[in-house]
C-alpha positions in Angstrom: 0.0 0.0 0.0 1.4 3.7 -1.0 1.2 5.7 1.8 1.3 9.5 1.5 3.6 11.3 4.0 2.4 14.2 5.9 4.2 16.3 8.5 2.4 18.9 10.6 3.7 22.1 11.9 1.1 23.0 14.7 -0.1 25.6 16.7 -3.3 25.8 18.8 -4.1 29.3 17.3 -3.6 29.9 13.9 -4.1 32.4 12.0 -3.0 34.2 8.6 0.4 35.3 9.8 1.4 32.0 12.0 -0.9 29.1 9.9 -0.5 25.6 10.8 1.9 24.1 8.2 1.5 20.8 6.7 4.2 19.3 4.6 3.1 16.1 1.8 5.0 14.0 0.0 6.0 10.5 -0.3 8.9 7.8 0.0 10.8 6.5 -3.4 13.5 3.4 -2.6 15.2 5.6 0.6 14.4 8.9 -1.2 11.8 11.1 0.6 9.9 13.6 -2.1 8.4 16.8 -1.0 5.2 17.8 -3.1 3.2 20.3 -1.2 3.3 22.5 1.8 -0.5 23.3 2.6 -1.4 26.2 5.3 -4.6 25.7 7.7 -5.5 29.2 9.2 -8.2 27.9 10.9 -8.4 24.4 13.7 -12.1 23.6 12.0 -10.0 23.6 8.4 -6.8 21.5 9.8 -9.6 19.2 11.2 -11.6 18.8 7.8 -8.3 18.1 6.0 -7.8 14.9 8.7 -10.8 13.3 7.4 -8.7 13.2 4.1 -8.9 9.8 2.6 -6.0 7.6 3.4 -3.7 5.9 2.9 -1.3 8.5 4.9 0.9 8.4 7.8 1.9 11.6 9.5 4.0 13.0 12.0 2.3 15.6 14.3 4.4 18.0 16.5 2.0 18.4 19.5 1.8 15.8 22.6 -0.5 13.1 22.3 -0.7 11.8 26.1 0.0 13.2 29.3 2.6 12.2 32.4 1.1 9.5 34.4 2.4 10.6 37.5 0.3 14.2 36.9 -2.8 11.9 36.0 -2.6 10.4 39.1 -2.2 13.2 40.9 -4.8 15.3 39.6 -7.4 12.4 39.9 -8.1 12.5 36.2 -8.8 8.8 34.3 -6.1 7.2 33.6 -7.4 5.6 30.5 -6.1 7.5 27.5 -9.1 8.0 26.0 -11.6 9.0 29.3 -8.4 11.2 29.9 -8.4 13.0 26.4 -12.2 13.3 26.8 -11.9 14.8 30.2 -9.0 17.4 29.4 -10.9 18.6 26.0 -14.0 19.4 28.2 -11.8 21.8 30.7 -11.0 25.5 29.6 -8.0 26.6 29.4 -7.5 28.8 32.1 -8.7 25.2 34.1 -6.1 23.8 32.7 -3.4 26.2 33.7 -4.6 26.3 37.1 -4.8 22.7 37.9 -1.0 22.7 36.1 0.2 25.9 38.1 -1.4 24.3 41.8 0.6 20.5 40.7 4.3 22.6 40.1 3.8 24.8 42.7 3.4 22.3 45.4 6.7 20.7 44.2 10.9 21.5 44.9 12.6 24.0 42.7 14.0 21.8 39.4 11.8 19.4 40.0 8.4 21.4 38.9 6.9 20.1 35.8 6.1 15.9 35.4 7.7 14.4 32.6 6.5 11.5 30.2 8.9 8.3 29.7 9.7 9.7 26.2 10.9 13.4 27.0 14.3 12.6 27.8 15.4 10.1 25.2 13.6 12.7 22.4 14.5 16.0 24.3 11.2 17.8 24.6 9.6 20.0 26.3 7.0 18.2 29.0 3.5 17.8 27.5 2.0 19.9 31.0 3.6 23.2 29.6 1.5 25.7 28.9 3.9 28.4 28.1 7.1 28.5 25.9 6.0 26.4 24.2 2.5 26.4 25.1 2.6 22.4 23.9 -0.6 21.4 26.8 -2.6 23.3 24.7 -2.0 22.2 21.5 -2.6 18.7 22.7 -5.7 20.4 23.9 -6.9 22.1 20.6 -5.4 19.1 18.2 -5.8 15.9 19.6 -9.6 15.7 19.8 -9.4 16.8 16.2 -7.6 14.0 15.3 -9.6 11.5 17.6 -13.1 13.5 15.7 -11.2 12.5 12.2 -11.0 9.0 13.1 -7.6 8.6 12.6 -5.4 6.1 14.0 -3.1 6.8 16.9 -0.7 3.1 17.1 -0.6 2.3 20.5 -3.2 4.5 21.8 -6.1 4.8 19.8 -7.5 2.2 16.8 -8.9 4.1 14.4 -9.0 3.8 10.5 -5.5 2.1 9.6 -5.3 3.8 6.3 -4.9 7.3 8.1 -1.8 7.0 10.8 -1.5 9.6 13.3 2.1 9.7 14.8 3.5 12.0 17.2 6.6 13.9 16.1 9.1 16.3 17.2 11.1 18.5 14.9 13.7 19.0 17.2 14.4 15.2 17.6 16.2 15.8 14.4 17.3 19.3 14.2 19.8 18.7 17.3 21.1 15.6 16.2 22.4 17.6 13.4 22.6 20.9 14.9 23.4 20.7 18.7 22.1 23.3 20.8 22.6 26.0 17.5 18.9 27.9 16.8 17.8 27.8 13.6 14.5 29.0 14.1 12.7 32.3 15.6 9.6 33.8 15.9 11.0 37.1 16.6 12.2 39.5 13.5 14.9 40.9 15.3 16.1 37.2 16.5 16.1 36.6 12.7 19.5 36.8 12.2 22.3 35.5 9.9 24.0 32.8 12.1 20.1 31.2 11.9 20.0 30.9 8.3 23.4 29.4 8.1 22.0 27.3 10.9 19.0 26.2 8.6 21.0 25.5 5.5 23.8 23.2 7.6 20.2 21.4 8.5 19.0 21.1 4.7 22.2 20.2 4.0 22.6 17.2 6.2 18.9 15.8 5.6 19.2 16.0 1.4 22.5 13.9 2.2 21.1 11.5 4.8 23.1 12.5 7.7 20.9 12.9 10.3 21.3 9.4 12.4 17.7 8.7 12.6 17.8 8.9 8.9 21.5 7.2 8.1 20.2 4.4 10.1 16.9 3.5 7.7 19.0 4.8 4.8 16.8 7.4 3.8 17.4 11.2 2.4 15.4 14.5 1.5 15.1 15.2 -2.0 14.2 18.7 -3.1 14.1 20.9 -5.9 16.2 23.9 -5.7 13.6 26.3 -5.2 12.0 23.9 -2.1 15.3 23.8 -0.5 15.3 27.8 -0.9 12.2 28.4 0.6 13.0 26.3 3.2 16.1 28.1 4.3 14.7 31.1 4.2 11.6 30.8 6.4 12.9 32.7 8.9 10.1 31.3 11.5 11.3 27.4 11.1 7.1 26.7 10.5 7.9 24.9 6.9 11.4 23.2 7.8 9.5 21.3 10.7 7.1 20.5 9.0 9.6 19.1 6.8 11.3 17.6 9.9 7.9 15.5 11.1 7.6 14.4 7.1 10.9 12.2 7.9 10.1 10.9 10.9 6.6 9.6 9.4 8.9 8.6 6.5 10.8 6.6 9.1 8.3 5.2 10.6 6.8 4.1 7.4 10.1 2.4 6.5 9.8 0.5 10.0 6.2 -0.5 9.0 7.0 -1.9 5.6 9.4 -3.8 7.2 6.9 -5.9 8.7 6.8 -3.9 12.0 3.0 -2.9 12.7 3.8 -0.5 15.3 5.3 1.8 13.0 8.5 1.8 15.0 7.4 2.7 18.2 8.2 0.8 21.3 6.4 -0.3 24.0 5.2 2.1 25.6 2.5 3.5 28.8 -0.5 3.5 26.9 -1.4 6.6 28.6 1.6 8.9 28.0 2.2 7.8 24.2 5.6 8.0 22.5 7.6 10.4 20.5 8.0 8.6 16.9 12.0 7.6 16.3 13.0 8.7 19.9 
């Protein structure tokens, strides 16, 4: 079965000026083909695009579980999907609160509850809800995805011809990059050391040097005006995009090779797992 790839650049607010990015393309024997980048300026319109007919598999950068041990400690249920139900019902300012009550009742460097897959994939714990705000974009996208129907392996069976993975750009971009920025919001963060910084990245993905991607064999192939508009996008939005299109790539490469977990581990059922980490 030919899968499409997507990659999803995500925010829980979009708009005209900061849209949610999707990146689609496809795998050719180890060669990964981008053919679109598509913009969503509105939730309702990422949603309606889920419901897409398959077959795809996509890597999403927003959390798609929460830290057992702040489960438990909030009293929430700890069945993934009574617990995704529960949190899409609370507001946000709830959801702060009830976040803000659990760290401040805990030691200095020990505030925020982390998931099993944080440290091996370096990100940020699902709970924050500032810099980056990633609890609520968990909160605005994964009931979209669970309203699509889409299939979350290892959390949620849905319809196996549209693959819900979650991804994290940075997974990548350091194992290339190191600490070095490549990316910012902020014009006046915009500088020149970033672009080199994004073209080093390029660089290394269209020649397969990223070890997630040395290790499966597989490299970025782009046109000359793609890999252009990908190092000049100052704000990093299309690159990671890019970025979660290779880890679904990856993960597709795991599941043709007979494993139906699309390279994930096991994992707590309830926390979920960062694809590739």
């Amino acid at each position: 079965m030919d899968f499409t790839l997507l990659g999803c650049d995500f925010t829980s607010a979009p708009t005209r000026r900061k849209p949610i990015v999707l990146a689609v393309g496809r795998a050719e024997r180890g060669r990964v083909l981008l053919d679109a980048i598509e913009r969503f300026e509105s939730l309702d319109a990422w949603g309606e695009r889920l419901r897409a007919p398959g077959p795809w598999v996509g890597g999403f950068d927003l959390p798609f579980g929460l830290p057992r041990e702040l489960v438990q400690a909030l009293g929430w249920p700890q069945d993934w999907r009574a617990c995704m139900a529960h949190y899409a019902a609370l507001p946000r300012a709830a959801i702060r609160e009830a976040f803000a009550a659990f760290c401040d009742a805990r030691p200095v460097g020990g505030k925020f509850a982390h998931r099993a897959t944080d440290g091996p994939a370096g990100s940020s714990p699902s709970m924050k809800w500032v810099n980056p705000p990633v609890a609520f974009m968990m909160h605005a996208g994964v009931p979209r995805l669970i309203a699509a129907g889409a299939h979350l392996p290892g959390l949620l069976d849905g319809d196996p011809q549209r693959v819900a993975l979650e991804a994290y750009p940075g997974l990548l971009a350091r194992s290339v990059l190191g600490a070095v920025s490549y990316k910012s919001d902020d014009k006046a963060r915009q500088t020149g050391e970033r672009l080199i910084a994004r073209k080093t990245l390029v660089n290394a993905l269209e020649n397969g040097q990223a070890p997630l991607l040395q290790a499966a064999g597989l490299r970025l192939r782009l046109t000359h005006a793609q890999r252009d508009d990908l190092a000049d996008d100052a704000s990093g939005d299309r690159l990671d995009a890019v970025l979660c299109l290779l880890q679904a790539a990856w993960a597709l490469q795991r599941r043709r090779a007979g494993d139906a977990r699309w390279g994930l581990p096991g994992f707590d059922p309830l926390e979920g797992w960062i694809v590739g980490s």
